[in-house]
Structures are given as C-alpha cells and as structure tokens.
C-alpha positions in Angstrom: 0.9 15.8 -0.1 2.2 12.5 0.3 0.5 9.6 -1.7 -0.4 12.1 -4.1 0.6 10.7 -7.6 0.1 11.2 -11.4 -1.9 8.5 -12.8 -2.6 8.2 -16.6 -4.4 5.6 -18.2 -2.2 4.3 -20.3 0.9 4.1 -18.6 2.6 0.4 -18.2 5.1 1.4 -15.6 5.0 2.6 -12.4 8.0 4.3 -10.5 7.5 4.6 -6.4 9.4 7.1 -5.1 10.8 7.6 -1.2 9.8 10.8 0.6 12.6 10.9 3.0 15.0 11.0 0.2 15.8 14.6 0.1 15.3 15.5 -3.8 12.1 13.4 -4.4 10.6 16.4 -6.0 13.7 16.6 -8.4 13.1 13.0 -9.1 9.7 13.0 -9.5 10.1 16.0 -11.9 11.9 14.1 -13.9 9.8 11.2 -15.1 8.6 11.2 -18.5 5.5 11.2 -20.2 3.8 8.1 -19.6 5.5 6.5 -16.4 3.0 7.1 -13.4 4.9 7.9 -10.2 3.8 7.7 -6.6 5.5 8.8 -3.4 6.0 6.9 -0.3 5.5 8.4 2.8 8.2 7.1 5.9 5.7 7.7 8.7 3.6 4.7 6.8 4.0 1.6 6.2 5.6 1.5 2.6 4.8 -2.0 1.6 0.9 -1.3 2.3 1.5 1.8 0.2 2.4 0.0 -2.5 0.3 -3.0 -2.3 -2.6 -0.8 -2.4 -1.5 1.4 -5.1 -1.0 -1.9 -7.4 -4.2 -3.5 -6.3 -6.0 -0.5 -8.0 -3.4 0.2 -11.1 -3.1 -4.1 -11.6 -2.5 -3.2 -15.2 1.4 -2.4 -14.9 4.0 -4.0 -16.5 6.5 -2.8 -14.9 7.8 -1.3 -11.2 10.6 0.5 -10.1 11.7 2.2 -6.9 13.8 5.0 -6.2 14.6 4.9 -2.3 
C-alpha cells in the first residue's frame, strides 16, 4: 500500500504525501490531473523514499510535500 503512487509521463510536479497524516487518502484524492503523487510511509525512512523516487522521476520540475 504504501509507496504505491500514480505516475504519468508527463507530469512536471511531484507532490509526496505523509502516511501518518490521518486524511492522506482525502489528500491524495484530490490532486489533479497531471501532478504525480507518492506516499510516505513513517515506518521508513522518508528522505530515502524520496531520494529514490526522484532518482527515477529526475525529470520534475517541481516538489511539494504535504506532511
């Protein structure tokens, strides 16, 4: 479940979302057409999350998290 994320090849930005927040579903419901989205599991280490994630998606121009 976690780490799961909607990837589209065209997308620019990338929004990382926190697992432990209680409404990340609601959140990552919400994100429009275009914007890839990834949750962050809390029983990992969320910087390695993310560094991987942008090592394979290098193409972003943009990052936001919601934590």
């Amino acid at each position: 479940m976690f780490n799961n994320y909607l990837l589209r090849q065209t997308a620019t930005t990338i929004i990382f979302i926190d697992a432990s927040l209680s409404d990340y579903h609601t959140l990552q419901a919400g994100i429009v057409e275009g914007v890839k989205s990834v949750i962050i599991s809390p029983d990992q280490d969320g910087i390695e999350q993310i560094s991987q994630i942008l090592q394979q998606h290098h193409h972003h121009h943009s990052q936001q998290f919601l934590s």
